[in-house]
VEXGU-651505 format. One line per 5 residues: their letters; for each residue x, y, z of N, C-alpha, C. Coordinates in nm, 2 decimals, padded with zeros to 4 digits. Example, Ala and Ser with C-alpha at 12.3 -4.5 7.8 and 13.67 -1.06 7.14 Angstrom:
BEGIN
AS = 01.32,-00.57,00.78,01.23,-00.45,00.78,01.32,-00.33,00.78 | 01.28,-00.22,00.71,01.37,-00.11,00.71,01.29,00.00,00.79;
END
This chain:
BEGIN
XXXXX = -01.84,-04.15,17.40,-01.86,-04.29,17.44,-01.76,-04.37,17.36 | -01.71,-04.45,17.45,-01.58,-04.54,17.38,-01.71,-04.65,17.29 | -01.60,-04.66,17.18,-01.63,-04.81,17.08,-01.53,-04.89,17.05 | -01.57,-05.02,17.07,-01.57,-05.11,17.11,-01.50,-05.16,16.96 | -01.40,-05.21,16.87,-01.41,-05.27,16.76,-01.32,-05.41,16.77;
XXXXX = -01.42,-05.45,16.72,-01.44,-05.65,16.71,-01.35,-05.72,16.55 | -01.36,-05.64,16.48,-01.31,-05.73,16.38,-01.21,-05.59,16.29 | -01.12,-05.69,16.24,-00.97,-05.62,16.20,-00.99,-05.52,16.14 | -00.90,-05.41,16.12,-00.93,-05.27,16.09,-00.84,-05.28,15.90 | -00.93,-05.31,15.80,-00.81,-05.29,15.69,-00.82,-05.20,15.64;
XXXXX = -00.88,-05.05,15.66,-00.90,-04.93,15.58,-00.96,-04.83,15.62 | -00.94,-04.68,15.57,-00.98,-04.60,15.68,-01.03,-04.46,15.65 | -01.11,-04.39,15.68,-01.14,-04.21,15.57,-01.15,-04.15,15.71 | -01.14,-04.05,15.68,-01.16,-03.93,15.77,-01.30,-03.85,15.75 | -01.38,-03.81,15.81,-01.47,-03.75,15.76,-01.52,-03.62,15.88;
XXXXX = -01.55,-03.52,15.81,-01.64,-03.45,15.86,-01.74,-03.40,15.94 | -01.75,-03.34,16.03,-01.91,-03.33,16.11,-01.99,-03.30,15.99 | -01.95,-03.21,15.89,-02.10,-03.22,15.80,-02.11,-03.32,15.78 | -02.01,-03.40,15.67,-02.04,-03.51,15.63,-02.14,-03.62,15.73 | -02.06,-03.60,15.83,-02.12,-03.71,15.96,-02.27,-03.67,15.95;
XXXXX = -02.31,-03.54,15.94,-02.47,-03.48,15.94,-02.53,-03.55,15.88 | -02.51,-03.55,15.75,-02.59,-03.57,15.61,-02.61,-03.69,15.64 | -02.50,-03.77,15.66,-02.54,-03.92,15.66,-02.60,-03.99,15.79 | -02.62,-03.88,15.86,-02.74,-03.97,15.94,-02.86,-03.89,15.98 | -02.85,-03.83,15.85,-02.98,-03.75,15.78,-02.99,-03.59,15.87;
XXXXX = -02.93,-03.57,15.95,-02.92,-03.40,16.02,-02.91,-03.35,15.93 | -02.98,-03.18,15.95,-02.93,-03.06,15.87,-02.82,-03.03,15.89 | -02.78,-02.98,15.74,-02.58,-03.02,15.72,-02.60,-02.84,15.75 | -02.52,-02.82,15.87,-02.46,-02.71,15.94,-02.41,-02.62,15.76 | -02.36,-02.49,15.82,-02.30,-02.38,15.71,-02.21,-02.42,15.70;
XXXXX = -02.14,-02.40,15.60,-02.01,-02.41,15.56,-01.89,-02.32,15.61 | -01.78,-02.32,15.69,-01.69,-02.26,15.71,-01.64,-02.16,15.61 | -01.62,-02.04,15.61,-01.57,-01.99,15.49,-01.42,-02.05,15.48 | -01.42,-02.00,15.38,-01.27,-02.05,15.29,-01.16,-01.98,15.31 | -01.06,-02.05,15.34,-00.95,-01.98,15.44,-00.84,-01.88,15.31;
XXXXX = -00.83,-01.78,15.32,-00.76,-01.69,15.22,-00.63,-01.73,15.20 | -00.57,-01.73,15.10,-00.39,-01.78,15.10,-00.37,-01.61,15.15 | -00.28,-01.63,15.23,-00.22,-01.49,15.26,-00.06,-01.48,15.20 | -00.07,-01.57,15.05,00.07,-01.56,15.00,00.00,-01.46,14.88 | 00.15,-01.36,14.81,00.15,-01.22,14.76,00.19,-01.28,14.64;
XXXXX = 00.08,-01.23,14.50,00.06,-01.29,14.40,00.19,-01.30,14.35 | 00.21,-01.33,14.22,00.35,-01.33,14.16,00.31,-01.22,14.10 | 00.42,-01.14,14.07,00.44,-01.02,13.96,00.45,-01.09,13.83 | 00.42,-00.97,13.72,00.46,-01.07,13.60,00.57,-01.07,13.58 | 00.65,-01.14,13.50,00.79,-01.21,13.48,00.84,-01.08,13.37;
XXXXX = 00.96,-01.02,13.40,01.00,-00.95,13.32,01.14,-01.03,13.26 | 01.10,-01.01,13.08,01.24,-01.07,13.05,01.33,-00.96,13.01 | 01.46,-01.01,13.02,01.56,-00.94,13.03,01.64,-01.02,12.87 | 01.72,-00.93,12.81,01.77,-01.03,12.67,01.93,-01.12,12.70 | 01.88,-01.23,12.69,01.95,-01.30,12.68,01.97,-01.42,12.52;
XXXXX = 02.10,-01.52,12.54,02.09,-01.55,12.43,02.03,-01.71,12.36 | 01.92,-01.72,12.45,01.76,-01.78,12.45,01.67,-01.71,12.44 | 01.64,-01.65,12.41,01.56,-01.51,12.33,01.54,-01.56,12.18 | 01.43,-01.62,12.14,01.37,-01.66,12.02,01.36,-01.48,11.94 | 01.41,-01.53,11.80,01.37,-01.42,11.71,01.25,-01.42,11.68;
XXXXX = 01.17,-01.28,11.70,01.02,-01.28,11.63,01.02,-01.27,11.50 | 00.89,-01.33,11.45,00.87,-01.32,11.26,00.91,-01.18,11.22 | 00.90,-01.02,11.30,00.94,-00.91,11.25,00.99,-00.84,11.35 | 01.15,-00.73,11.32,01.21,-00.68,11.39,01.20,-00.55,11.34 | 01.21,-00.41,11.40,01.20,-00.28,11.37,01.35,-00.27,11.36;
XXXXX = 01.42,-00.17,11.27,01.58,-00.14,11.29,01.56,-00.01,11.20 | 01.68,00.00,11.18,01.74,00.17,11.09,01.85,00.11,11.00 | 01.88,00.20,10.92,02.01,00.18,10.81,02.03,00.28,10.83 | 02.21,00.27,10.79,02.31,00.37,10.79,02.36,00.41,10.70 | 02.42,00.47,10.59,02.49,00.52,10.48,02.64,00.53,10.54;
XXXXX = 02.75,00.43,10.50,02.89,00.49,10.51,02.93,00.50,10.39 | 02.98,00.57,10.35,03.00,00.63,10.19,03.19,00.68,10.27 | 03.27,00.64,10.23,03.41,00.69,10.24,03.51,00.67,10.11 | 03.61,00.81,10.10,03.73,00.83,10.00,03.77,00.67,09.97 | 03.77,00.56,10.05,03.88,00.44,10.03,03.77,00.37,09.94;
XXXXX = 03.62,00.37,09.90,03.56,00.30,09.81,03.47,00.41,09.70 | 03.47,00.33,09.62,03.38,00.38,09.49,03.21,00.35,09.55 | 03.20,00.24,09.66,03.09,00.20,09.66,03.05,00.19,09.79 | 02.92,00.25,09.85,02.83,00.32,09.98,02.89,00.17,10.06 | 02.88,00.13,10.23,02.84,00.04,10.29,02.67,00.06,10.36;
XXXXX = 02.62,-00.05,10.36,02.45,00.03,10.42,02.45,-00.08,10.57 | 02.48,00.01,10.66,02.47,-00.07,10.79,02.34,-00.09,10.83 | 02.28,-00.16,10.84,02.11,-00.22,10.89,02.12,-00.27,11.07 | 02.06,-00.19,11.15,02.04,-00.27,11.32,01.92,-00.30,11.34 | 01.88,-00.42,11.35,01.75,-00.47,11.38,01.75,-00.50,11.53;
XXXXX = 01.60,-00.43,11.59,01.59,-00.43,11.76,01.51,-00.52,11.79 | 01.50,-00.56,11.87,01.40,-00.69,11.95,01.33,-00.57,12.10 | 01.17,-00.57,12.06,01.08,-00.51,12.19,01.10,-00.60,12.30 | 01.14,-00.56,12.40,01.13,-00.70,12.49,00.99,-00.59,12.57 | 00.90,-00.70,12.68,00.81,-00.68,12.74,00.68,-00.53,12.72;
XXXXX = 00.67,-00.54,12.55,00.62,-00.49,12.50,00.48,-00.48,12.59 | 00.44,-00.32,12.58,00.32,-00.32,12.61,00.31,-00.30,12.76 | 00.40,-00.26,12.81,00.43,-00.27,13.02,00.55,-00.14,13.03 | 00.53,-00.19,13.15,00.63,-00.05,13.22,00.76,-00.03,13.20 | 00.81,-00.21,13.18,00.94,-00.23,13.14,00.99,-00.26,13.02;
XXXXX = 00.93,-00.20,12.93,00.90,-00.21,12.75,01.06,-00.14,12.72 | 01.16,-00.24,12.69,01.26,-00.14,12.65,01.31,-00.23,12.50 | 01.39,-00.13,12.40,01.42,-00.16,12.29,01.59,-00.19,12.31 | 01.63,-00.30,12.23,01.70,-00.36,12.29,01.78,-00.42,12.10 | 01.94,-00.37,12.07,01.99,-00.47,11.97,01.95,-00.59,11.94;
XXXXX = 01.98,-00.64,11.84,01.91,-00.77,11.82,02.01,-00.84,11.73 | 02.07,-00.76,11.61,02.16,-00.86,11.50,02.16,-00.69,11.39 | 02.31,-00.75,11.30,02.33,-00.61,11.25,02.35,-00.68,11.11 | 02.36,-00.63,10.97,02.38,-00.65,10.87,02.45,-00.56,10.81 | 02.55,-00.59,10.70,02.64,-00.51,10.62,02.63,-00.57,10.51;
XXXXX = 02.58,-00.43,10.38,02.58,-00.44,10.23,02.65,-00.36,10.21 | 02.70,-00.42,10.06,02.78,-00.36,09.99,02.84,-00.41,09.83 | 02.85,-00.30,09.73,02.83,-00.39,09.58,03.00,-00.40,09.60 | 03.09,-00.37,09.66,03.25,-00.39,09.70,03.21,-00.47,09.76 | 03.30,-00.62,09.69,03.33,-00.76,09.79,03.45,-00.77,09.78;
XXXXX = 03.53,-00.65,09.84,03.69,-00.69,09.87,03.70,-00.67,09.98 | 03.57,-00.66,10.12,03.63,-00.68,10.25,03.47,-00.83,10.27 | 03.45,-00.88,10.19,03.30,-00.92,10.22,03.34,-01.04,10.32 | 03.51,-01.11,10.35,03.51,-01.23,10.49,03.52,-01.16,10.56 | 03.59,-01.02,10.63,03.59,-00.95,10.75,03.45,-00.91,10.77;
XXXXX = 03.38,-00.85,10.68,03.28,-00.82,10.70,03.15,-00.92,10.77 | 03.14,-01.03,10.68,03.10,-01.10,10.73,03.09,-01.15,10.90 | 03.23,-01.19,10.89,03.28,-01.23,11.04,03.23,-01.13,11.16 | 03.30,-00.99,11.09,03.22,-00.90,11.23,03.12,-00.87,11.27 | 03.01,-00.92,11.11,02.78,-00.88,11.18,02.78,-00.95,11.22;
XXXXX = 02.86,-01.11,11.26,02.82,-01.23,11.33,02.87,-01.25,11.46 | 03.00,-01.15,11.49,03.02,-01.17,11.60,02.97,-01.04,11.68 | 02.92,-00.93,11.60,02.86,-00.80,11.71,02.70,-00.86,11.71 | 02.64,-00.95,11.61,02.50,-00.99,11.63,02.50,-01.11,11.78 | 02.64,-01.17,11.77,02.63,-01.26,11.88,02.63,-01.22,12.02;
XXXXX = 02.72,-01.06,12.03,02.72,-00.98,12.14,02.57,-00.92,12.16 | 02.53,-00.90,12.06,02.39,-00.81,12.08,02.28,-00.90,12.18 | 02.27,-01.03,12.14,02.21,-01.13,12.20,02.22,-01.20,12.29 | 02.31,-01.16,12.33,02.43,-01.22,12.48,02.35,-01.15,12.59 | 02.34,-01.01,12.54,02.26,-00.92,12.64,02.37,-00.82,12.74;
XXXXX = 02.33,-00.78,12.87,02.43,-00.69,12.92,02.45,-00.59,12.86 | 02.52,-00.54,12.89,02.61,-00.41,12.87,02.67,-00.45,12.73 | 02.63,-00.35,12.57,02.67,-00.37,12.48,02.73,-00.28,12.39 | 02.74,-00.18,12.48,02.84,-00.02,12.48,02.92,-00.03,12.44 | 03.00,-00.12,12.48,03.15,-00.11,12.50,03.20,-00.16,12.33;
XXXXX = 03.12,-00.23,12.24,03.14,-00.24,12.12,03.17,-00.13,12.05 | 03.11,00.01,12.09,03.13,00.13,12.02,03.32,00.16,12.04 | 03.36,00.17,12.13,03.52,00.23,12.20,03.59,00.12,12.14 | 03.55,-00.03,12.18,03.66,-00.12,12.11,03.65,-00.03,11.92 | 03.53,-00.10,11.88,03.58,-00.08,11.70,03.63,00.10,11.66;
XXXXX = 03.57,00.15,11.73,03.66,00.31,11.74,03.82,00.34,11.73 | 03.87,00.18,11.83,04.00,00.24,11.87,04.05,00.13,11.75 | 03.99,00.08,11.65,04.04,00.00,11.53,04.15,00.09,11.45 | 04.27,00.11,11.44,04.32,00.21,11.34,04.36,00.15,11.23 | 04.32,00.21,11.06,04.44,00.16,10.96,04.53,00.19,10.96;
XXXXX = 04.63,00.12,10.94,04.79,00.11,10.90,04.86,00.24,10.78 | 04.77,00.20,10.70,04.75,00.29,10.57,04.74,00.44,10.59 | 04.63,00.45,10.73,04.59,00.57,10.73,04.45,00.59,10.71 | 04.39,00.68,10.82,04.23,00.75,10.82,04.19,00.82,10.73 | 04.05,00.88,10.74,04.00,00.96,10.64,03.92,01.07,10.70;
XXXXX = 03.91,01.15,10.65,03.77,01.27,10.68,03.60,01.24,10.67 | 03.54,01.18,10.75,03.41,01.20,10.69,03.32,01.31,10.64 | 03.24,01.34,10.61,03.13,01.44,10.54,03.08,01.51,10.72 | 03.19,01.66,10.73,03.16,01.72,10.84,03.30,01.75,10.90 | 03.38,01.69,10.84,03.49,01.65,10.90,03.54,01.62,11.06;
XXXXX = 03.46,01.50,11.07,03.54,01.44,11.16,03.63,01.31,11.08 | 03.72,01.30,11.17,03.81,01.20,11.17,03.82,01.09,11.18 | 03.80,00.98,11.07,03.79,00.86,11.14,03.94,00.76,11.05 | 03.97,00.70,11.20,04.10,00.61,11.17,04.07,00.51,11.11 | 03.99,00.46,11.08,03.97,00.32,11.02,03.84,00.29,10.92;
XXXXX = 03.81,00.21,10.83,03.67,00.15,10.83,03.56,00.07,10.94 | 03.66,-00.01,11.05,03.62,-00.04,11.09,03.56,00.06,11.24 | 03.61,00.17,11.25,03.57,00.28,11.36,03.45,00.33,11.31 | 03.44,00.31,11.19,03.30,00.41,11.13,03.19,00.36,11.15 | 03.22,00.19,11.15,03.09,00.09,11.16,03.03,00.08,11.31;
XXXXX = 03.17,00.13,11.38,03.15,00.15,11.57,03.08,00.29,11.61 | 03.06,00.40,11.43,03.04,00.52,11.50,02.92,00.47,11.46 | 02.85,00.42,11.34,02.72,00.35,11.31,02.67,00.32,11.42 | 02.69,00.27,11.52,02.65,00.17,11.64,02.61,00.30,11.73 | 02.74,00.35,11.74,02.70,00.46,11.83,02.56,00.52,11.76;
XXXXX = 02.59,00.52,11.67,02.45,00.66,11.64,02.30,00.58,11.69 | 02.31,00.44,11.64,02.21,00.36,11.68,02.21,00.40,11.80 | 02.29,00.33,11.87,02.21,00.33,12.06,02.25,00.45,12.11 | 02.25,00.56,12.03,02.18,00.68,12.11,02.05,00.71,12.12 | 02.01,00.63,11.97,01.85,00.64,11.92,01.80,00.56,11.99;
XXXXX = 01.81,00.52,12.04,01.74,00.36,12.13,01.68,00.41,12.25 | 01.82,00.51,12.35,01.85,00.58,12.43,01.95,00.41,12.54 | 02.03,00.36,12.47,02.15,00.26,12.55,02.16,00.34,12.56 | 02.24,00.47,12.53,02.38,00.55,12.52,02.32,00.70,12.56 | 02.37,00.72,12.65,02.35,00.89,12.70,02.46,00.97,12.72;
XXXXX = 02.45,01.08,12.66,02.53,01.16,12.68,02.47,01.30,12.72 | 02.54,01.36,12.80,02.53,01.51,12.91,02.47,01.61,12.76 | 02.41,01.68,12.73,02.42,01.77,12.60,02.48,01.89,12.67 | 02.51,01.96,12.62,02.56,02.09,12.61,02.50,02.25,12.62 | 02.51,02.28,12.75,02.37,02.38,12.80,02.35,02.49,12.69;
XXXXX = 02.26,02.60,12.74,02.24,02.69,12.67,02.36,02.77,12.65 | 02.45,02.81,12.73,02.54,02.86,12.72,02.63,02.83,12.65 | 02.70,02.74,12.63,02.80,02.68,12.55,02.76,02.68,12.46 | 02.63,02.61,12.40,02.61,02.59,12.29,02.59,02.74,12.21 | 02.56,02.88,12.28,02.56,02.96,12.22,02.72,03.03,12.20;
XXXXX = 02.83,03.00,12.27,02.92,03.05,12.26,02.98,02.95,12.12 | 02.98,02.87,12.15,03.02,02.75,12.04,03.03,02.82,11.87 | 02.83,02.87,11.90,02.77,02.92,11.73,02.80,03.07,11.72 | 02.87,03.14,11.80,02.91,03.26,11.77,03.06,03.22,11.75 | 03.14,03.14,11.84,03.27,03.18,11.78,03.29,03.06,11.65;
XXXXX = 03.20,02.98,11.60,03.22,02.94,11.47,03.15,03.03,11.36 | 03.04,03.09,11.41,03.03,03.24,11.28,03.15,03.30,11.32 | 03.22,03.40,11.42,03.35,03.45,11.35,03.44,03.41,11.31 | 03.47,03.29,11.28,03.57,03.20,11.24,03.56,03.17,11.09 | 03.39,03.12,11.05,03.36,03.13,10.90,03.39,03.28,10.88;
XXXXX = 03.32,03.40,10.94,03.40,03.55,10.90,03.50,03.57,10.82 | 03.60,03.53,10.94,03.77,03.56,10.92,03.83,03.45,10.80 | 03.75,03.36,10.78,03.82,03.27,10.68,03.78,03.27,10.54 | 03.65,03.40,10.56,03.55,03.29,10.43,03.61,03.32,10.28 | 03.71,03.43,10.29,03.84,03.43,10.15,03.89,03.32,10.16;
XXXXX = 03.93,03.19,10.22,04.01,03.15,10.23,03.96,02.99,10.16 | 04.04,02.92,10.13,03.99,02.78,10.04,03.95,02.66,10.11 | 03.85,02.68,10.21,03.84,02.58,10.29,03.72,02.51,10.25 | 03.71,02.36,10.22,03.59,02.31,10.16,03.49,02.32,10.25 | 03.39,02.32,10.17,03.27,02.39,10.25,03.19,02.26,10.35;
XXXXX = 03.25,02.12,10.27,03.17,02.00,10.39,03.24,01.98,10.49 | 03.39,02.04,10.53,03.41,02.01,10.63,03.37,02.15,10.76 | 03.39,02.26,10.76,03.31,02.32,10.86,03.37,02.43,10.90 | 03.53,02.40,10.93,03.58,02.38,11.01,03.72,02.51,10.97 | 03.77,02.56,11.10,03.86,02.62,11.01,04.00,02.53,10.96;
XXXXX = 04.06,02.57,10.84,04.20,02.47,10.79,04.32,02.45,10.90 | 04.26,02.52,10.98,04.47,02.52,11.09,04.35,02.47,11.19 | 04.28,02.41,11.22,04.20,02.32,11.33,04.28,02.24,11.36 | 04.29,02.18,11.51,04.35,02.05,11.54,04.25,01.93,11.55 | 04.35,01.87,11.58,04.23,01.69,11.59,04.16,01.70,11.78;
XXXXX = 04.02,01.66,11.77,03.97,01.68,11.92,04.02,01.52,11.95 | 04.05,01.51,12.04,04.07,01.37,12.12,03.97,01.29,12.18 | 03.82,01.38,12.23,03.71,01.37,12.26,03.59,01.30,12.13 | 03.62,01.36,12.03,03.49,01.36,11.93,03.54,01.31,11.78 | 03.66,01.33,11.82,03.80,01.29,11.62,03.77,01.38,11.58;
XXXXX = 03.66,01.50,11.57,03.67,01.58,11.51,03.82,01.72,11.42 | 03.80,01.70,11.32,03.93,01.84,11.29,03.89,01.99,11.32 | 03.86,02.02,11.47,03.77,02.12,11.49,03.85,02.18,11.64 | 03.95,02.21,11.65,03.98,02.27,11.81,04.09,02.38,11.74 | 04.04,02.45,11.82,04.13,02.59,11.78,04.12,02.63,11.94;
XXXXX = 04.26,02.77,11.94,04.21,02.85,12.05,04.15,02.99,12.02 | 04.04,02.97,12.13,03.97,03.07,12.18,03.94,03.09,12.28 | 03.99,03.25,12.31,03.97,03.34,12.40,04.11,03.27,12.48 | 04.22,03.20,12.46,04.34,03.18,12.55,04.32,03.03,12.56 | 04.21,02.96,12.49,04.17,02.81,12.52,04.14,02.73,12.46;
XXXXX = 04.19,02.60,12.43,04.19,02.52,12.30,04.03,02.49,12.32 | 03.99,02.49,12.26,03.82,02.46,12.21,03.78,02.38,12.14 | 03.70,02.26,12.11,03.65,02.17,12.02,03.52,02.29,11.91 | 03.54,02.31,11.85,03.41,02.35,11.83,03.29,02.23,11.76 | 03.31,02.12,11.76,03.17,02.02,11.76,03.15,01.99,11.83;
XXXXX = 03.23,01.92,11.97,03.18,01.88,12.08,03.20,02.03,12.21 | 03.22,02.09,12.20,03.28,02.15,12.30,03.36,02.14,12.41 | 03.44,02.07,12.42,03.57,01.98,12.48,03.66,02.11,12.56 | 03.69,02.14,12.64,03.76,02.25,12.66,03.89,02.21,12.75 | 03.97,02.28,12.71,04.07,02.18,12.83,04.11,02.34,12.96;
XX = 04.01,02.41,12.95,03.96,02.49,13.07,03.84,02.45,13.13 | 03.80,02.35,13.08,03.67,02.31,13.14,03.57,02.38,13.11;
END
């Protein structure tokens, strides 16, 4: 039925058949059920490290011992990791900032400079591998040293990149293929006959290795000889017969 309106319209609601019920006293019908969102919840937010990434009040890390011929006194490399989305599927451990001690303060402004700029890489995020091969390919002028094992390291500052490395293999950044059953058993037989054939001979006992070893190009190691017709790494097993 049409109506009829006589005097000016200044305002206006919309209402309801219930509502319409109630107020002219009808029983107020059921309620329509409630219409479902058919939108697909959010997942939770995984963070990723970037360099807005608040430091937490405590960080888990490791120290390193470099002890080398060029000082009287140890360096103690420290890497502190940040948990990102602890407690989930995507829980991964992740660099955070590095520190270098030392009672030698005759490298203490390079030193300085480089925890602050590998801690600023660390926090940047991405891909932070590539820190290890730069400070690796650092050489001194003066001349390398033998570490305890004898590998070879050209610089002080390659040793701090082999530090790194050792960290982010512990982390698991850094993967490397290991060395199957096989190799690894030919490796420990032909370095027992090599200790054999040498062991009259004056070779210090921390480095491993036999004395007419070459340099590996793969590992710095002073450890490639030939065997069986084929130059050989014996620490990494490097073979240039494959």
């Amino acid at each position: 039925m049409a109506i009829k309106i006589d005097k000016q319209i200044v305002d206006y609601e919309v209402t309801t058949t219930a509502k319409s019920e109630v107020a002219e006293g009808a029983e107020p019908t059921s309620a329509e059920p409630p219409v479902r969102s058919s939108a697909v919840p959010k997942s939770a937010e995984v963070i990723q490290m970037h360099e807005r990434v608040e430091r937490p009040e405590m960080l888990v890390g490791s120290t390193y011992k470099i002890k080398t011929p060029l000082s009287d006194h140890a360096l103690y490399v420290t890497i502190n990791d940040i948990i990102l989305n602890s407690g989930t599927e995507h829980e991964q451990r992740r660099p955070f900032e590095v520190f270098i001690n030392s009672k030698n303060m005759e490298h203490f402004q390079w030193i300085v400079a480089l925890t602050r700029i590998i801690s600023a890489v660390f926090r940047k995020g991405g891909d932070v591998t590539f820190l290890v091969e730069e400070l690796r390919s650092v050489f001194d002028p003066r001349g390398g040293y033998f570490k305890k094992g004898g590998k070879y390291m050209p610089s002080l500052v390659a040793e701090l990149g082999d530090a790194i490395d050792s960290h982010l293999r512990s982390i698991g950044l850094i993967t490397g293929e290991p060395l199957d059953e096989q190799q690894q058993q030919y490796l420990e037989q032909t370095r027992a006959r090599l200790e054999a054939e040498s062991a009259a001979r004056d070779v210090p006992a921390e480095l491993g290795f036999p004395e007419y070893a070459a340099f590996c190009q793969h590992c710095h190691a002073k450890a490639v000889i030939q065997a069986d017709g084929c130059l050989t790494c014996l620490n990494c097993g490097d073979s240039k017969c494959g």
